[in-house]
C-alpha positions, -999 to 999 in steps of 0.1 A, spaced: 0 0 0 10 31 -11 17 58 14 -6 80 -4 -34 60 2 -24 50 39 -27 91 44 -58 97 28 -75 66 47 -59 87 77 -79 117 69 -111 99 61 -112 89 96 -102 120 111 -130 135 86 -150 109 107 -140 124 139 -147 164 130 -182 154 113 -191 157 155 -178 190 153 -207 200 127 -231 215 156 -243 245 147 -283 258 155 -310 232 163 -324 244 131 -302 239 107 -295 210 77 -265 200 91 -278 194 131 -311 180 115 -294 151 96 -257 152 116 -264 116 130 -268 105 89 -241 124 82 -216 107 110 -230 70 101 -219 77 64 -187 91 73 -183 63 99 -192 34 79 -172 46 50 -140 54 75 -140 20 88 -147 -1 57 -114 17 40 -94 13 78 -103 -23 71 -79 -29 37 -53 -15 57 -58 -27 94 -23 -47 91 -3 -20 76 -14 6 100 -11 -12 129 27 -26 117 36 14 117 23 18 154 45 -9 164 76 -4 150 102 -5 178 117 28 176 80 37 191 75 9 212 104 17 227 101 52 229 92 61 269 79 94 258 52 80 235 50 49 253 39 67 287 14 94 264 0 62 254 -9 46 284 -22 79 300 -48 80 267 -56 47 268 -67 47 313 -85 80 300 -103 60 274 -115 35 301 -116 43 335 -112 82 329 -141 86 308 -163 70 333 -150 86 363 -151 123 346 -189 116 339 -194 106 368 -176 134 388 -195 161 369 -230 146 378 -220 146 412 -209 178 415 -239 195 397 -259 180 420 -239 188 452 -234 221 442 -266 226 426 -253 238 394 -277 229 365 -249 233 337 -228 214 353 -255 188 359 -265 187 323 -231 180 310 -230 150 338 -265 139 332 -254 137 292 -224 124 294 -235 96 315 -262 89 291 -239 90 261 -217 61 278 -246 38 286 -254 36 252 -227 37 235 -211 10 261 -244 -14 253 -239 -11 218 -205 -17 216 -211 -47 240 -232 -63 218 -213 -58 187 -185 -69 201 -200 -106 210 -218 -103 174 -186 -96 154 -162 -120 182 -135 -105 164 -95 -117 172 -74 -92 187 -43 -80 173 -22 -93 203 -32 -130 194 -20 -121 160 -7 -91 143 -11 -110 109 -41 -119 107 -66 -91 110 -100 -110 96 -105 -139 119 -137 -134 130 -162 -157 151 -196 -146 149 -216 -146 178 -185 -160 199 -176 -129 214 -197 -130 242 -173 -146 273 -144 -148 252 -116 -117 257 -92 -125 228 -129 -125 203 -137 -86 213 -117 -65 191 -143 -48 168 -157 -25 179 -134 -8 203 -147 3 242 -122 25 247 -127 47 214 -167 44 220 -161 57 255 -140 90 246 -158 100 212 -194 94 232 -180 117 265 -163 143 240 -195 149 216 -218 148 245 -200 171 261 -186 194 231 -222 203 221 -237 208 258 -209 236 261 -216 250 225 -252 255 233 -249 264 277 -218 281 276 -205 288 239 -175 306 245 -163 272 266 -174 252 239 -153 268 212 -123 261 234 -132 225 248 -144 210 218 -114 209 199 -93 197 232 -120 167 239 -119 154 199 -80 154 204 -80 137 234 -106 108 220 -84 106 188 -51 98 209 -72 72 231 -84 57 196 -46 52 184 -31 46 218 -56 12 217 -38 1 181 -3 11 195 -10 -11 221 -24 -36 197 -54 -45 213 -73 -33 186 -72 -29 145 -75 8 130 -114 -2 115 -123 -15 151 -108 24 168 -131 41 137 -161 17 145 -162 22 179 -159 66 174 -188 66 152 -209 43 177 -198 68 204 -202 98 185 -238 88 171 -245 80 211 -234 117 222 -256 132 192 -283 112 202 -287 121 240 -278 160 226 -307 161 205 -332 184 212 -361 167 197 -355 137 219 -363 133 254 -339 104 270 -354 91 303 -357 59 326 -389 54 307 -370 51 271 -368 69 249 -394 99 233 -392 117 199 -405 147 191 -417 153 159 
């Protein structure tokens, strides 16, 4: 592969990542059909990610940047932020905003929370569906899959990936809360929080426990999660879910 086409598969998936940057007024074209939009990008990211899943992840690992501490530490500060992080930054914002009684700050907790669960379920699921191998098992052979063996079985959960689902669902949920409570904040956070998911999304191939297509599947599932809880025609509650038309 040529390394023309490894870049521009590069930008397709970042072009995947700034589509949840496309948040302007409730009433225009783009926030109307934005979750279309991403699912296109998305899908199209990750089916060209998939031709070169091998090649990209032999670049991560190349030992002048396994070995090197500097990227080596960055990496494994992205990827506990990806996990643990995202959960535990939800979870401190809900509780704040209620101890302190600060609706904004409750808002962004309350949607951020709710941009996990889903995302989490449906990555869950897809995971078990697909029972994809992980790189780790084999770095040359990125297309064993196992349909509907993933459920129970660690080394079968590559595609999608948690860890990308989990950042890109906190950072959209979050990016457009800001843009629409406290703009100024959201011009300044929303770039930082699409950065920060990105580097969780390649610190998970770096540490090869998952393929490029699997990092891309699992940002669109998280960034069609954080749209969905942002919408305004849609109220999310423990009853399910209501649409306004």
């Amino acid at each position: 592969m040529t390394r023309k086409k490894v870049y521009g598969i590069l930008i397709a998936f970042f072009l995947a990542v700034s589509s949840g940057q496309a948040q302007t007024t409730d009433s225009s074209f783009v926030m109307r059909h934005r979750s279309a939009t991403i699912g296109a990008i998305g899908m199209i990211s990750t089916l060209a990610l998939f031709s070169a899943d091998e090649s990209l992840l032999r670049r991560l690992r190349t030992p002048s940047l396994q070995h090197n501490v500097t990227v080596h530490n960055t990496a494994d500060f992205f990827n506990a932020l990806g996990g643990p992080g995202a959960v535990v930054a939800s979870a401190t914002l809900l509780g704040t905003g209620l101890l302190s009684h600060n609706v904004t700050v409750t808002q962004l907790g309350v949607r951020s929370s709710q941009a996990l669960i889903i995302g989490s379920t449906t990555t869950a699921i897809l995971k078990g569906a697909f029972g994809r191998q992980r790189p780790f098992i084999d770095e040359h052979a990125p297309h064993v899959f196992a349909f509907g063996r993933g459920f129970g079985t660690p080394g079968r959960t590559s595609m999608p990936s948690g860890h990308a689902t989990s950042a890109f669902a906190v950072a959209t949920a979050l990016s457009h809360e800001l843009r629409v409570l406290a703009p100024p904040a959201g011009r300044v956070a929303t770039p930082m929080l699409y950065s920060a998911a990105t580097l969780v999304a390649i610190s998970r191939v770096y540490g090869a426990h998952h393929w490029p297509s699997d990092v891309a599947a699992g940002a669109m599932i998280g960034m069609l999660s954080g749209t969905l809880v942002t919408r305004r025609d849609v109220d999310i509650g423990a009853t399910g879910v209501r649409w306004r038309f």
